[in-house]
N, C-alpha and C positions, 0 to 999 in steps of 0.2 A: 163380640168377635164371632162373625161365622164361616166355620169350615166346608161349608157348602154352597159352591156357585154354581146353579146350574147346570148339575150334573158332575160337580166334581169337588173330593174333598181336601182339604188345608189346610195346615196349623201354624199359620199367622195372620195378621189382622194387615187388609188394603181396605183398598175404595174400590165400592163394586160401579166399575161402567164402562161403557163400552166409548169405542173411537173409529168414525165410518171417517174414512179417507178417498176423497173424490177429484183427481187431476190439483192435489194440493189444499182441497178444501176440506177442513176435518172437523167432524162432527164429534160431539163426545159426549155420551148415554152417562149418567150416574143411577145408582138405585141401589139398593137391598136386594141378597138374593131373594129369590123366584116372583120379581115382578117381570119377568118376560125377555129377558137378555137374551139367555141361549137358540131361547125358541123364537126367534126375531130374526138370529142369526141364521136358525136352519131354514125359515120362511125364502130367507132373500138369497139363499141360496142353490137353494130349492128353482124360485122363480128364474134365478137367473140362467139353470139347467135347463128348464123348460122349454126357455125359448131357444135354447140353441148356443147358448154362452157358455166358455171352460171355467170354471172353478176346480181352486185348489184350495182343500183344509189343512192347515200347518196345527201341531200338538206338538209342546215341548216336550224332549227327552229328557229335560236337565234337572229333574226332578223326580223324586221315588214316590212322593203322594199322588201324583199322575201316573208314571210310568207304570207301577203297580196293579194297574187296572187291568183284567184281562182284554179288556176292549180297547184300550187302547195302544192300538199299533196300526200299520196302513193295513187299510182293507177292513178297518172295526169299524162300528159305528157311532159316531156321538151322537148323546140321547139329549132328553131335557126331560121337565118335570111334566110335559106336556104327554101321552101316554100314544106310541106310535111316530113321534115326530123325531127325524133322527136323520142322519148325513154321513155319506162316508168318510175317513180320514183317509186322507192321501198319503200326510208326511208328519213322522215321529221325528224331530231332530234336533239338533243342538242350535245355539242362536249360530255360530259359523257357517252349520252347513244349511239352517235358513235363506241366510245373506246368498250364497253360493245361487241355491235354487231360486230365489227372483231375482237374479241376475239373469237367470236362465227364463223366466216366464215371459208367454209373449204380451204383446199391448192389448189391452182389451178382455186378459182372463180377471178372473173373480180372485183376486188372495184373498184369503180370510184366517188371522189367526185369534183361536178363542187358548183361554185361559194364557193370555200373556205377560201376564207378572210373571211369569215361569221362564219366561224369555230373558238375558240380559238386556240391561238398558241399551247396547250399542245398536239393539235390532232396528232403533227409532230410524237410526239415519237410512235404512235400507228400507224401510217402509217409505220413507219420504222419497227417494231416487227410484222406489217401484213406482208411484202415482206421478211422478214426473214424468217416466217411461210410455204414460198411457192405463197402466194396470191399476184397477181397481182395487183398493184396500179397505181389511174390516176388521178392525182389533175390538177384541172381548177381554175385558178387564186387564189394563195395562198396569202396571207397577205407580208407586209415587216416584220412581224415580226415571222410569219413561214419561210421565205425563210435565217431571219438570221440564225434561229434552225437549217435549211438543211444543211446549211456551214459548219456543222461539218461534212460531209459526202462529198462526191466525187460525182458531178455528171457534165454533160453537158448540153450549153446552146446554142438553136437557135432562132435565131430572126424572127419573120413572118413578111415580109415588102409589101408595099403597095406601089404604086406610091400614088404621088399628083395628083388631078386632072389635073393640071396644065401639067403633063408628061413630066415636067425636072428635078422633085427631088425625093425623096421618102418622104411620108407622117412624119410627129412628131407628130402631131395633127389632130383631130375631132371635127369637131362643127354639130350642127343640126338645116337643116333649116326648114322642113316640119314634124313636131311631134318629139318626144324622141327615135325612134327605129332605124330608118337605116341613118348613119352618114355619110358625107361629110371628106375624107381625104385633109387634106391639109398639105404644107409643111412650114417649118416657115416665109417665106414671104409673101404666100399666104394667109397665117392664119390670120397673124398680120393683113393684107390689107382688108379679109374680117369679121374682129370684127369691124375695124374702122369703115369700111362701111356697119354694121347695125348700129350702136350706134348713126351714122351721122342720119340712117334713121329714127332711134327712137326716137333721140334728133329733128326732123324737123315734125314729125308727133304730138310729145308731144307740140309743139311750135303752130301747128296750133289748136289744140283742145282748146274747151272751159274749163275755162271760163276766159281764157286770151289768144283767138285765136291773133296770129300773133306777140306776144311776148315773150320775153325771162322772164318766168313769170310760176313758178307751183305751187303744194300743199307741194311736200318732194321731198329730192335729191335721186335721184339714187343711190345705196351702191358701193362705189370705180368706178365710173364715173366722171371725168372732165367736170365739169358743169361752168365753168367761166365765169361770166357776166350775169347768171341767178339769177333772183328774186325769193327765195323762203319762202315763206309761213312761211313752219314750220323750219325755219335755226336750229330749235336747235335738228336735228333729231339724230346729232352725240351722243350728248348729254344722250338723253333721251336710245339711245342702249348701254353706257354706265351702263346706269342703270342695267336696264335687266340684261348684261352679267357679271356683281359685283354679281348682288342679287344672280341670277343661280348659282355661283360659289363658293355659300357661304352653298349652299342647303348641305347637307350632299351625299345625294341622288343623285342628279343630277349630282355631281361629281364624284360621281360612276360610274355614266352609261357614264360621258364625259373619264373617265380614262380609261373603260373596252375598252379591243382591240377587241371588235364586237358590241358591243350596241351601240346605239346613243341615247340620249335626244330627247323627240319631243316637236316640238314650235310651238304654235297658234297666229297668231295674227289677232283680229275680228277688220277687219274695216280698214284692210290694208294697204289704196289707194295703188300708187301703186309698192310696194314690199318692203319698204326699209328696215325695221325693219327682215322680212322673208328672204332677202338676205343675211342682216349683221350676225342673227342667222345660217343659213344654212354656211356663212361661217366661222364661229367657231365650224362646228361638229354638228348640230344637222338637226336633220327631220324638215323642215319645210312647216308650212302651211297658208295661206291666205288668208283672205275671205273679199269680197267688192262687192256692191249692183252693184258698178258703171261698166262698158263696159270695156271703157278704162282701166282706171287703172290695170285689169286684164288682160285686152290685155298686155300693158307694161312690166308689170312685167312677165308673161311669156315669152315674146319675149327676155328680158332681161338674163332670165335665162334660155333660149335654147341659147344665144350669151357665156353664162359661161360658160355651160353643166352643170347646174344644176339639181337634178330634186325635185325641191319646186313645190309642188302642191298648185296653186289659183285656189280658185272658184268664179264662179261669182255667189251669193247671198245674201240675205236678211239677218240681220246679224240676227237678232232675233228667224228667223225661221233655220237658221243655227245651231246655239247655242242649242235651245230649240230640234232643232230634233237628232241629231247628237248622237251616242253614242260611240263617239272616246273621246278618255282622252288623255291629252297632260302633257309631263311635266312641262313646262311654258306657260305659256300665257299670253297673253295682250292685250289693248284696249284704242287706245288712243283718246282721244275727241269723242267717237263714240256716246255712251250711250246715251247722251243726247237729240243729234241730232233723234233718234227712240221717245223720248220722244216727244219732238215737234212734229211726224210724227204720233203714236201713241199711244201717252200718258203717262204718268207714269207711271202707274202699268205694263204697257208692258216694258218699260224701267228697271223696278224694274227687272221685271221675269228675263231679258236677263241679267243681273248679278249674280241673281242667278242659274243660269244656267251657266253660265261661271265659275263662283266660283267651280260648282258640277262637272267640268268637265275640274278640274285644279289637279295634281297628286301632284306638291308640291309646286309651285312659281306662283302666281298673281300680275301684272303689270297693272295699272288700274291709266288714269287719264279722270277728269272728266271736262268737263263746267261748271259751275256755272251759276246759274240763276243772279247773281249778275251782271254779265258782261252784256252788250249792247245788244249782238246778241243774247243772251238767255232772255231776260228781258222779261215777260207776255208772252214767247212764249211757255211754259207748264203750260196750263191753272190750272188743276186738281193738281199743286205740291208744295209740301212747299217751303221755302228754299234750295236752294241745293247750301253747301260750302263746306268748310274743313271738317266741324265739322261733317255734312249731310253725307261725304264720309267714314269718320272713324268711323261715329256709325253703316252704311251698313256694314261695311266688319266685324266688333265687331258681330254686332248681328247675322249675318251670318253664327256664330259657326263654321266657315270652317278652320279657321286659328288659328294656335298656340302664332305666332309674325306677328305685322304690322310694317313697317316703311314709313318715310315720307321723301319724297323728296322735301322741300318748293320752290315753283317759285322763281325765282332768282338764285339759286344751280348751277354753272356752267353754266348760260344760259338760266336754259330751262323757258317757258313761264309761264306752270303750277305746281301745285300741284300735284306731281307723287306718289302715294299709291303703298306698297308691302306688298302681304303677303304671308307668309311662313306657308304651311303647317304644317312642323316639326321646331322647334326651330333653325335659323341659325348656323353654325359654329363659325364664331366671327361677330364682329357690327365694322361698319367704325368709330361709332362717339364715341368722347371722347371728353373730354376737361374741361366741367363745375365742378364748385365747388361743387357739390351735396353729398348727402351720398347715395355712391350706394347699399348698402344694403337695400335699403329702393326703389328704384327707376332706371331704366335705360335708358338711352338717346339710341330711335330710329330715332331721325331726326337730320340732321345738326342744329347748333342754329345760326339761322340769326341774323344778329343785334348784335354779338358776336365777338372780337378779344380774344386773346392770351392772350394778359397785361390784360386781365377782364374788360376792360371800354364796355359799352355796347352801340348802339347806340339807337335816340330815341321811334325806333319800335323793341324790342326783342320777339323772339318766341321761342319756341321747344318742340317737341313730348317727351315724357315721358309714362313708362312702370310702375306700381307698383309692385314691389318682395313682396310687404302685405299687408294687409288694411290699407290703409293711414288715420289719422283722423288728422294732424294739420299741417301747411306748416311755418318756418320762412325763411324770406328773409332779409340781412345784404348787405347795400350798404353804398357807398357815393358818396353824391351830392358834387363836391367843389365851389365854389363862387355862382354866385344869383340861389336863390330858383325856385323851378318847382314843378309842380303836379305829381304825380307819380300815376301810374291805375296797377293793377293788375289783370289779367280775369284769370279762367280757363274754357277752349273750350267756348269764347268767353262769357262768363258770368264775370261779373264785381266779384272779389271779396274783393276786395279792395279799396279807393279811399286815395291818401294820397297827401295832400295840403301841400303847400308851405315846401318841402323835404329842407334841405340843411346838409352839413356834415354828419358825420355817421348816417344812422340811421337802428334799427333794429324792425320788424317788426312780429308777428305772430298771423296765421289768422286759423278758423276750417276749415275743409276740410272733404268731405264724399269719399273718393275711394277707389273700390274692389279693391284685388291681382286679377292681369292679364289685368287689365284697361288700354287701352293705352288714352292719354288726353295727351290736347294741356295747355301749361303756356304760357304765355303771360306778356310782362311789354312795356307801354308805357310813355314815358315823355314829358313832352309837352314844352320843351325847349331844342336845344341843348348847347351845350359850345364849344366853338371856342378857340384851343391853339394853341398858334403862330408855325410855322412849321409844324401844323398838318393837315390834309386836312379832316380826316373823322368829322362826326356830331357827338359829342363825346355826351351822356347822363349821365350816372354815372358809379360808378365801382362796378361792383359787385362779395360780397367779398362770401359770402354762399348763397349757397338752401339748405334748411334742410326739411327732411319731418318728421313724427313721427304716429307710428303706435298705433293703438286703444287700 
């Protein structure tokens, strides 16, 4: 896949070619970037100025990896790889207000639109009813799903080939090895030979860096890299982009812009290391971006992703001062263990800002997990801050006001280490979790409940995030203990509110409770014994038969 067509960059994978439309007859260029697309286009349009004939250059608007460029807007210039060869643009626009203006064009001007996968598909029919008109049309790399449109019509197709470097095959492929612009042809054996042999170089460069110089030893894996017999850190990376790519998919919004055939979704993730979370994103369709204080890690992941042809933009930065300066909006974002670590560095209230500031500069989906001062390596090492756990991280994002729905990923969840927070700007599409006895009118399950089977036996630590649909004022809970008695404890967000001694057989329980509609809160039951049933392996605690809540 390459992000570079002729002067412009991309992060998804077409067919590079071009489509000359002449009174109906349509031609169609295939090739690799930089065997001469763009600069074919500015030639003939160039000539056709020369002698006296109107051209018009159409650039889509409907796109941030174009738009983004300061050159392009009417009056810039499109370049190519060719040094000096370059064309003015007329018209930045959307596929609407395209349609609009060759309606407008008269017979016999020059249309030309380059980088047209950018275009929606419905441009095709108004390219077609322009060369009907008389006007001459020139598309530069159409989408697959304009070129299916064109198949209703009769045209021809030449291929623009390249050698390999190598100069015994023709090129199939492009990689980049010094910056994003001018690409390396290679053919499929040379190709394959030299991805291997960066990867090798990236994987022995990653190997000697600190801070497990000389061992098979890092922070996070490479996304779709062969890393066998390295030690990593964060194993459960797969894990936690599973996350991410659920929540995103669940956005209303974002699956809009993942469906539209020109938009893409864009992805932030503060605090990087290095790439994997921005790779895995980037390759499910979306703009991605990454940011990390550290060297390396941005080195990596960039080299990584010129070894793709990607084009994910890492910075090397300060993540606070990132955040805080930045006035790019993403449509997901996330942050994993970072937070914290700024706290230790610069204290809480700076820690504090850098979330709120990520939150303000989140479009719909927040992916956010934190350290705990609870844990070892955080212990006394943010002097000026309270406690910081679960409950610390759900009442940030709560107070926050930024989020419509939170959900909770609890450690243990398929692997991952920590406590993974989401929050959704606009109300999700549907919720993965179900299962509990509850009455959901009253209450909805956002987190898996751990300590939970299917048969209802619970084990002897149970948890789960809960939603209020109204004001809650009284909770009952119906269980059964079978053979010797236990204590039973009941918290909500970690407040006792219950204590019930020596439980056995049914028993049924109701307790007052103060919770707004829209509160998300943590329930909790612990037992302080388990029960052992022969053939069974889990740590059984009791069963439980309702959660009932009731409103004020």
């Amino acid at each position: 896949m390459a992000p570079i067509q002729d002067g412009y960059q991309r992060g998804f994978s077409i067919e590079y070619v071009f489509l000359v439309v002449y009174c109906m007859t349509i031609y169609v260029y295939t090739g690799l970037p930089a065997t001469g697309k763009t600069s074919t286009l500015i030639k003939t349009m160039r000539e056709r100025e020369n002698a006296g004939g109107k051209v018009e250059l159409f650039l889509s608007s409907e796109h941030e990896e174009l738009t983004r460029r300061p050159n392009v807007k009417p009056g810039g210039l499109m370049g190519c790889r060719v040094p000096g060869l370059n064309f003015r643009i007329d018209h930045v626009c959307s596929t609407k207000e395209a349609v609009k203006l060759l309606k407008d064009s008269a017979p016999g001007t020059l249309v030309v639109f380059d980088e047209a996968q950018y275009y929606k598909p419905g441009i095709v029919d108004a390219w077609c009813s322009a060369s009907a008109r008389g006007l001459d049309v020139l598309v530069g790399t159409p989408s697959a799903d304009q070129l299916r449109i064109l198949q209703k019509t009769e045209y021809q197709r030449e291929h623009m080939e390249v050698d390999c470097r190598c100069g015994k095959r023709s090129a199939t492929h492009v990689i980049y090895e010094n910056g994003m612009v001018y690409p390396v042809h290679l053919c499929e054996p040379c190709y394959e030979e030299s991805v291997n042999s960066a990867i090798s170089e990236l994987l022995r460069d990653v190997r000697e860096a600190s801070p497990f110089p000389g061992d098979l030893h890092t922070y996070q894996p490479f996304y779709k890299i062969e890393m066998e017999g390295w030690e990593l850190v964060r194993d459960d990376s797969p894990a936690r982009l599973e996350i991410i790519l659920h929540a995103a998919s669940r956005s209303g919004k974002v699956r809009k812009l993942l469906d539209d055939p020109v938009a893409q979704p864009s992805y932030m993730d503060l605090g990087c290391c290095s790439g994997f979370f921005a790779d895995g994103m980037a390759s499910h369709g979306y703009r991605s971006t990454g940011v990390d204080v550290d060297r390396n890690f941005i080195d990596w992941g960039n080299r990584l992703s010129m070894i793709k042809g990607q084009s994910i933009r890492y910075q090397q930065s300060d993540a606070h001062q990132f955040i805080t300066e930045t006035t790019d909006e993403y449509d997901v974002t996330s942050t994993f263990a970072t937070v914290q670590w700024i706290m230790t560095q610069k204290g809480y209230a700076t820690g504090i800002e850098c979330l709120r500031a990520l939150f303000q500069r989140t479009r719909h989906v927040a992916v956010v997990e934190m350290g705990y001062t609870t844990e070892d390596i955080y212990r006394d090492r943010i002097q000026d801050a309270p406690v910081i756990d679960k409950d610390w991280v759900l009442k940030m994002m709560q107070e926050s006001g930024e989020f419509a729905s939170i959900e909770v990923h609890p450690a243990g969840e398929n692997g991952i280490w920590r406590d993974v927070y989401v929050g959704f700007r606009e109300v999700p599409t549907s919720s993965p979790f179900c299962g509990l006895p509850f009455n959901d009118d009253m209450v909805f399950q956002v987190s898996t409940a751990m300590g939970y089977w299917e048969d209802s036996w619970l084990a002897t630590t149970f948890e789960v995030w809960l939603t209020a649909s109204r004001d809650l004022s009284r909770l009952t809970f119906e269980g059964w203990r079978p053979g010797q008695a236990a204590d039973v404890q009941i918290q909500l967000n970690g407040d006792t509110l219950a204590e019930m001694n020596r439980v056995s057989g049914l028993f049924n329980s109701e307790f007052p409770i103060s919770i707004a509609v829209g509160t998300t809160f943590r329930l909790s039951v612990g037992t302080s014994q388990a029960i052992r049933v022969e053939g069974d392996e889990r740590a059984l605690a009791l069963v439980l038969r309702t959660i009932k809540f009731s409103e004020r």
